[in-house]
N, CA, C and O atoms as a printed pandas DataFrame, in Angstrom:
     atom_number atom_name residue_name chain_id  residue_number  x_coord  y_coord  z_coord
0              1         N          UNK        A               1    0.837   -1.183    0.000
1              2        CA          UNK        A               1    0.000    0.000    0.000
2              3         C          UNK        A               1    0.880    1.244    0.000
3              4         O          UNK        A               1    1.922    1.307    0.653
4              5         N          UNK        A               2    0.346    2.372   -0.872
5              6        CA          UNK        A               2    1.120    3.364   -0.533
6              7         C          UNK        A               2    0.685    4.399   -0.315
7              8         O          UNK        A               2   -0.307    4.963   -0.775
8              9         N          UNK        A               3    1.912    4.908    0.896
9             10        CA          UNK        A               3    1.631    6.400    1.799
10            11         C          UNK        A               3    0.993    7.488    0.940
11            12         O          UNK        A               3    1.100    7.180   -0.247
12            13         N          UNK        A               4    0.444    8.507    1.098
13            14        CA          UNK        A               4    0.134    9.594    0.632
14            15         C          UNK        A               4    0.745   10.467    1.786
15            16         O          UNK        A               4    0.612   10.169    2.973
16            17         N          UNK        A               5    1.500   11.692    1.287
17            18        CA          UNK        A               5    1.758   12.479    2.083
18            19         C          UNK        A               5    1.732   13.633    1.857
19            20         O          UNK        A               5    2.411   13.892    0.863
20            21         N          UNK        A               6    1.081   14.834    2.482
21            22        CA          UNK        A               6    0.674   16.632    2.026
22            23         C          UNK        A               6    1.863   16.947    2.146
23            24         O          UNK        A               6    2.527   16.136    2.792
24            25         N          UNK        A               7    2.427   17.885    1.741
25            26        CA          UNK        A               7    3.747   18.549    1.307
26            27         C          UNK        A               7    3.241   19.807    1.891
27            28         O          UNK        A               7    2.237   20.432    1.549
28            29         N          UNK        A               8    4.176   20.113    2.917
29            30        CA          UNK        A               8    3.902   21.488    3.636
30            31         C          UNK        A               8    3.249   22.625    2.452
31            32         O          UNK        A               8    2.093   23.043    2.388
32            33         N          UNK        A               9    4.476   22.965    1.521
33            34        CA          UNK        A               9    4.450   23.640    0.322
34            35         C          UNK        A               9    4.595   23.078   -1.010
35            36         O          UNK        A               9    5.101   22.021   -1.385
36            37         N          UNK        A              10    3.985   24.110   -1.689
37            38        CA          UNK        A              10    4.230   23.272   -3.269
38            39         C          UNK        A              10    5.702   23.876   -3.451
39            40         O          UNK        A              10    6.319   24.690   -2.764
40            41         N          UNK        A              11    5.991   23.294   -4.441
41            42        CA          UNK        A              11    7.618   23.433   -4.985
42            43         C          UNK        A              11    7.555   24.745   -5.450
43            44         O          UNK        A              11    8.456   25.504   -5.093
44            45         N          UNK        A              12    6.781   25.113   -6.086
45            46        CA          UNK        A              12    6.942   26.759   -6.667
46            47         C          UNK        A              12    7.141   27.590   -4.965
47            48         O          UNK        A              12    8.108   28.278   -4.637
48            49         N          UNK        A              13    5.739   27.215   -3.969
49            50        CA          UNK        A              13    6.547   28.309   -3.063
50            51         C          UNK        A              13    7.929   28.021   -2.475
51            52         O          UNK        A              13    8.675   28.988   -2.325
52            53         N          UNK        A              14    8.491   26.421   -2.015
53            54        CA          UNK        A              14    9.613   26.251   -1.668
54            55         C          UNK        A              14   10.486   27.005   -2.519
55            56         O          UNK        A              14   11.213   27.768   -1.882
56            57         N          UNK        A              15   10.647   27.027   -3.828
57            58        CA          UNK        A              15   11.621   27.849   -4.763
58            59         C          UNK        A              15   11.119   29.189   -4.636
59            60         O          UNK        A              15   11.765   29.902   -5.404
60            61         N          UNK        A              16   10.186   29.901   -3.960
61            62        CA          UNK        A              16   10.149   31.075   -4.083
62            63         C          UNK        A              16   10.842   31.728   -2.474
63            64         O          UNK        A              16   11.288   32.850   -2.232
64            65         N          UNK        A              17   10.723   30.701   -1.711
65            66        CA          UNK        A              17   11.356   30.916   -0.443
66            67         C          UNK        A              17   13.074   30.664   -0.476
67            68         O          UNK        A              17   13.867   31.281    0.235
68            69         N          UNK        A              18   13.339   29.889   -1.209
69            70        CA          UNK        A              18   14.911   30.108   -1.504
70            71         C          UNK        A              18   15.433   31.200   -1.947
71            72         O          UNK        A              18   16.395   31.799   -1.467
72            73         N          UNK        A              19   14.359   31.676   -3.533
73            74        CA          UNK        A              19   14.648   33.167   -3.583
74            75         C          UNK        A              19   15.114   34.302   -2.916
75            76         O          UNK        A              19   16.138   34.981   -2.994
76            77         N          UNK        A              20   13.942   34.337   -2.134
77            78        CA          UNK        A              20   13.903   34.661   -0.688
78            79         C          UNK        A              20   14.990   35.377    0.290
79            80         O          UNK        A              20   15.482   36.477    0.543
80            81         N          UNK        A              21   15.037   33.729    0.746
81            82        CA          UNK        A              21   16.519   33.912    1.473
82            83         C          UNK        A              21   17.798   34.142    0.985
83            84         O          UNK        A              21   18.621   34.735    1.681
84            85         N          UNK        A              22   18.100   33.683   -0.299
85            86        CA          UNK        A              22   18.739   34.153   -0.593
86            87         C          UNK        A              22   19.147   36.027   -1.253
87            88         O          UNK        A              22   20.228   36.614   -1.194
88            89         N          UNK        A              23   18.137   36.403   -1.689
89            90        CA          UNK        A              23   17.915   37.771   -1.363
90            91         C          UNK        A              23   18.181   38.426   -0.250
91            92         O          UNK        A              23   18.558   39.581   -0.053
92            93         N          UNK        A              24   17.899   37.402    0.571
93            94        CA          UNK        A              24   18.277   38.309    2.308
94            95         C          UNK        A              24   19.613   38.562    2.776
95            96         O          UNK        A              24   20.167   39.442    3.434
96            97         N          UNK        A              25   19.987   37.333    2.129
97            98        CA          UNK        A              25   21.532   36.821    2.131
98            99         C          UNK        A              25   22.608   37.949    1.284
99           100         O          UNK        A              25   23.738   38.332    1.587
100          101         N          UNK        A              26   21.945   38.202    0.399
101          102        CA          UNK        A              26   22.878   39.384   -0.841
102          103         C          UNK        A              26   22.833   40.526    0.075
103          104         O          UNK        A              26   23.885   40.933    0.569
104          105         N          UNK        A              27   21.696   41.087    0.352
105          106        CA          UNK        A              27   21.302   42.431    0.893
106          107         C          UNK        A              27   21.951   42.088    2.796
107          108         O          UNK        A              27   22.169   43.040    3.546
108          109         N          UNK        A              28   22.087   41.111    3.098
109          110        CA          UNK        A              28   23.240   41.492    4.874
110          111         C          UNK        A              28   24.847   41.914    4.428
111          112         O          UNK        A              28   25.550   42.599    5.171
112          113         N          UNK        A              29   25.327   41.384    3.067
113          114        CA          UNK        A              29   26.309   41.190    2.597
114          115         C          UNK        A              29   26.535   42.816    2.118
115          116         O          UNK        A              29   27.544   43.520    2.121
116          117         N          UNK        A              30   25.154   43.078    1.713
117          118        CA          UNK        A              30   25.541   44.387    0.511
118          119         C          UNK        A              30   25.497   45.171    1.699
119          120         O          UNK        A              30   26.650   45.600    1.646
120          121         N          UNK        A              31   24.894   45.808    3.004
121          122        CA          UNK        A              31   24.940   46.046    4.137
122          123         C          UNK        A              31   26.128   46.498    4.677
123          124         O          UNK        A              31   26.600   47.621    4.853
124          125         N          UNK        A              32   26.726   44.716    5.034
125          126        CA          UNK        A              32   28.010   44.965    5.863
126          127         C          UNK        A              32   29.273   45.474    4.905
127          128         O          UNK        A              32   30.400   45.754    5.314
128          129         N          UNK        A              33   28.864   45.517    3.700
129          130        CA          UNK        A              33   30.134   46.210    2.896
130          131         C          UNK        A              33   29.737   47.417    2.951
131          132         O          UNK        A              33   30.699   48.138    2.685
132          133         N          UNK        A              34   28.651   48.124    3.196
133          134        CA          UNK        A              34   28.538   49.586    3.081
134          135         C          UNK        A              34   28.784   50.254    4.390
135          136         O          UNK        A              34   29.128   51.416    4.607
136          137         N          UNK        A              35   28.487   49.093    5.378
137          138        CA          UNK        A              35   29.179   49.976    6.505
138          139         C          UNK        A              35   30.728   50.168    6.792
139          140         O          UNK        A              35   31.203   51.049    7.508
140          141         N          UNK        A              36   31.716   48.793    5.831
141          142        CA          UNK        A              36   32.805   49.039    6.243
142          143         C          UNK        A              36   33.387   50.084    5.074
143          144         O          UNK        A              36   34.497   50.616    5.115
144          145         N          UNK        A              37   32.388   50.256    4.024
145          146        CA          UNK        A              37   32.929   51.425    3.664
146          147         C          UNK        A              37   32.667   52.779    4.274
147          148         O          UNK        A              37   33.538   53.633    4.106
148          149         N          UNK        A              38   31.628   53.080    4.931
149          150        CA          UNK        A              38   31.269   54.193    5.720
150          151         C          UNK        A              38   32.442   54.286    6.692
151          152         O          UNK        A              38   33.028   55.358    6.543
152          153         N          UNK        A              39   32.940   53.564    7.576
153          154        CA          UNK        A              39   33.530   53.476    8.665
154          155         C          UNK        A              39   35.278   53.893    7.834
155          156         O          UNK        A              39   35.969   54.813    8.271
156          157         N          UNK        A              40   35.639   53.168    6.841
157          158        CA          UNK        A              40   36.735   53.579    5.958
158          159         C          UNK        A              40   36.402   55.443    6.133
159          160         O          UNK        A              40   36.812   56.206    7.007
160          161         N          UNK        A              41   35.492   55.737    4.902
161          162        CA          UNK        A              41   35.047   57.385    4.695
162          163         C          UNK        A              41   35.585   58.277    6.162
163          164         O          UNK        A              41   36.293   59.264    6.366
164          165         N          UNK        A              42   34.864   57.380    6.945
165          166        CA          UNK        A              42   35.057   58.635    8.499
166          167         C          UNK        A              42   36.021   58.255    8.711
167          168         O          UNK        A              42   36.194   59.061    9.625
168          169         N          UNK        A              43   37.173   57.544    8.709
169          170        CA          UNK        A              43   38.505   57.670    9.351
170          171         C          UNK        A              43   39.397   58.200    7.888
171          172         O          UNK        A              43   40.587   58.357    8.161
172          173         N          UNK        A              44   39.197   58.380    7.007
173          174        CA          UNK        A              44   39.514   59.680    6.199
174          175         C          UNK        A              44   39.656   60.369    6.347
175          176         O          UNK        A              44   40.779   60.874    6.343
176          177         N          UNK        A              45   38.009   61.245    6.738
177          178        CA          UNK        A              45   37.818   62.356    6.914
178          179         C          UNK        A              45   37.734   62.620    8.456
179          180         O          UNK        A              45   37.363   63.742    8.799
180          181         N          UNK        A              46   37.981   61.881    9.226
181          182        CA          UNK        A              46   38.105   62.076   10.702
182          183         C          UNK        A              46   37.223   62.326   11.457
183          184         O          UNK        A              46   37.336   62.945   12.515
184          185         N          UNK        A              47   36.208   61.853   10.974
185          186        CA          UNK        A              47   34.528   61.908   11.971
186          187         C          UNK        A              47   34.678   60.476   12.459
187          188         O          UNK        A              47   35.264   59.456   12.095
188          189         N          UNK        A              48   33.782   60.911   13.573
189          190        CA          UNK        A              48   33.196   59.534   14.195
190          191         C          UNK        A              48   31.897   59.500   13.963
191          192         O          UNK        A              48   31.072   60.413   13.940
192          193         N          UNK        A              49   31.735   57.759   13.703
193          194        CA          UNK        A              49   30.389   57.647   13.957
194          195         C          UNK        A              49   30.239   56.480   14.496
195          196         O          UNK        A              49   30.732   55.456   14.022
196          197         N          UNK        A              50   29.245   56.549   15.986
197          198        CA          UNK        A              50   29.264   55.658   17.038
198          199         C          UNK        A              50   28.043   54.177   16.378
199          200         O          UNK        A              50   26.988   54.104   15.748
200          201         N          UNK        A              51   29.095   53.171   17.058
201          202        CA          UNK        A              51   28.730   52.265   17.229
202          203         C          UNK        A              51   27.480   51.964   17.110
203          204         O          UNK        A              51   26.801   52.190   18.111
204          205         N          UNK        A              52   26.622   51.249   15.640
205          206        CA          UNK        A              52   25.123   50.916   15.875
206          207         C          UNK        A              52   24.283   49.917   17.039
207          208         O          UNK        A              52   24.399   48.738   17.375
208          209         N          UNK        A              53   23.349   51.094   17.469
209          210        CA          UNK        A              53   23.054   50.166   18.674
210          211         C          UNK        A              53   21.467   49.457   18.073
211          212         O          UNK        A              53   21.018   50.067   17.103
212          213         N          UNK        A              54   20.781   48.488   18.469
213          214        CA          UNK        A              54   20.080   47.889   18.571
214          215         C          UNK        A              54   18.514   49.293   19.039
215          216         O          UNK        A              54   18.371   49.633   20.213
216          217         N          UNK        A              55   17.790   49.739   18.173
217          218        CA          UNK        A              55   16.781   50.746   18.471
218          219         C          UNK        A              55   15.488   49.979   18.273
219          220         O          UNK        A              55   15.434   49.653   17.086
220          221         N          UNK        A              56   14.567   49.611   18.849
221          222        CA          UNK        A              56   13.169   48.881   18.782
222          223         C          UNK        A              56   12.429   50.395   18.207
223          224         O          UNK        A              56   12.512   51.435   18.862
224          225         N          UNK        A              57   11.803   50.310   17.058
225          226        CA          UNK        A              57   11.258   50.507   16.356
226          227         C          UNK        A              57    9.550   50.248   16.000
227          228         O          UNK        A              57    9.341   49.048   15.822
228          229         N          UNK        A              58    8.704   50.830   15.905
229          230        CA          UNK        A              58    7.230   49.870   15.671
230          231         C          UNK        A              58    7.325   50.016   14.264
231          232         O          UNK        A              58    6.934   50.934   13.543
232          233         N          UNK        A              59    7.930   48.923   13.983
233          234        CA          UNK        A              59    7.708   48.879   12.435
234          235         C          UNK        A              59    6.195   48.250   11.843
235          236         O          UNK        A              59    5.810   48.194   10.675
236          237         N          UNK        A              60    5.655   47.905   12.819
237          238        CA          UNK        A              60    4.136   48.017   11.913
238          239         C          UNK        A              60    3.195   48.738   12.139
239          240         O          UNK        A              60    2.027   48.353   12.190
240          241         N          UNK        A              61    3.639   50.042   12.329
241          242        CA          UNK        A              61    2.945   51.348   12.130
242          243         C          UNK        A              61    3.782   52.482   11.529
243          244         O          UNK        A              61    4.072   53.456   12.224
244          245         N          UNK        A              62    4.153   52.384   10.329
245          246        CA          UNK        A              62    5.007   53.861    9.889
246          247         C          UNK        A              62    4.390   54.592   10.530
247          248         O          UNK        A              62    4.687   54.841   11.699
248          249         N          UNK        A              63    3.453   55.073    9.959
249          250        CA          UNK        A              63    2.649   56.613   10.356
250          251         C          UNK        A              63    2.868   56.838   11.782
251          252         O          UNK        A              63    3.123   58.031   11.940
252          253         N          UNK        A              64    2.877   56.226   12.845
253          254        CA          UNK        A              64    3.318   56.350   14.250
254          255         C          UNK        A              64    4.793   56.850   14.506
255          256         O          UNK        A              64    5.187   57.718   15.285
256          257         N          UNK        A              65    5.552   55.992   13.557
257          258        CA          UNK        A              65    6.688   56.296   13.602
258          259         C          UNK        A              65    7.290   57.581   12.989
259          260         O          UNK        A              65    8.356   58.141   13.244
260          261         N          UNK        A              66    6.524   57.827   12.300
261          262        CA          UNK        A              66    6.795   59.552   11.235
262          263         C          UNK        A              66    5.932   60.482   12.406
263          264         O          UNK        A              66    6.373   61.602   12.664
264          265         N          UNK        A              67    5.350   60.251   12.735
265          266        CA          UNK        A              67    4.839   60.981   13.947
266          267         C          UNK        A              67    5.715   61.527   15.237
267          268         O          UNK        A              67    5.514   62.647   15.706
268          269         N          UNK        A              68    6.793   60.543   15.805
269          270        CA          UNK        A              68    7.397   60.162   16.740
270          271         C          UNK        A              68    8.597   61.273   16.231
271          272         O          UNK        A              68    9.200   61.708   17.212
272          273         N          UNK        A              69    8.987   61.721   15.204
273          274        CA          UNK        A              69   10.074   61.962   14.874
274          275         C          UNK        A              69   10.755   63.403   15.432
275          276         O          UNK        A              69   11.904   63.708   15.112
């Protein structure tokens, strides 16, 4: 006899979730090269700019947040 088994996702969304992540993956990359070029720029030009800290944000309300400003 044979199993039948539901597949969480169909293959199109599994391949659209690789997309995905991998997109996420380019853009931490494209990120951390722009900050070590920022951080290059200011020791050039001899500014500081402090250490990014961790800021909680309500990101599911812009309008609150453009408010807040």
């Amino acid at each position: 006899m044979m199993e039948v088994r539901k597949m969480p996702q169909t293959p199109a969304e599994m391949a659209e979730n690789e997309n995905l992540r991998a997109t996420v993956e380019r853009q931490k990359r494209t990120i951390e090269n722009q900050k070590v070029t920022i951080q290059y720029l200011a020791a050039m030009v001899d500014v500081y700019i402090p250490e990014e800290t961790e800021v909680e944000e309500n990101v599911q309300n812009p309008v609150e947040n453009e408010e807040n400003l």
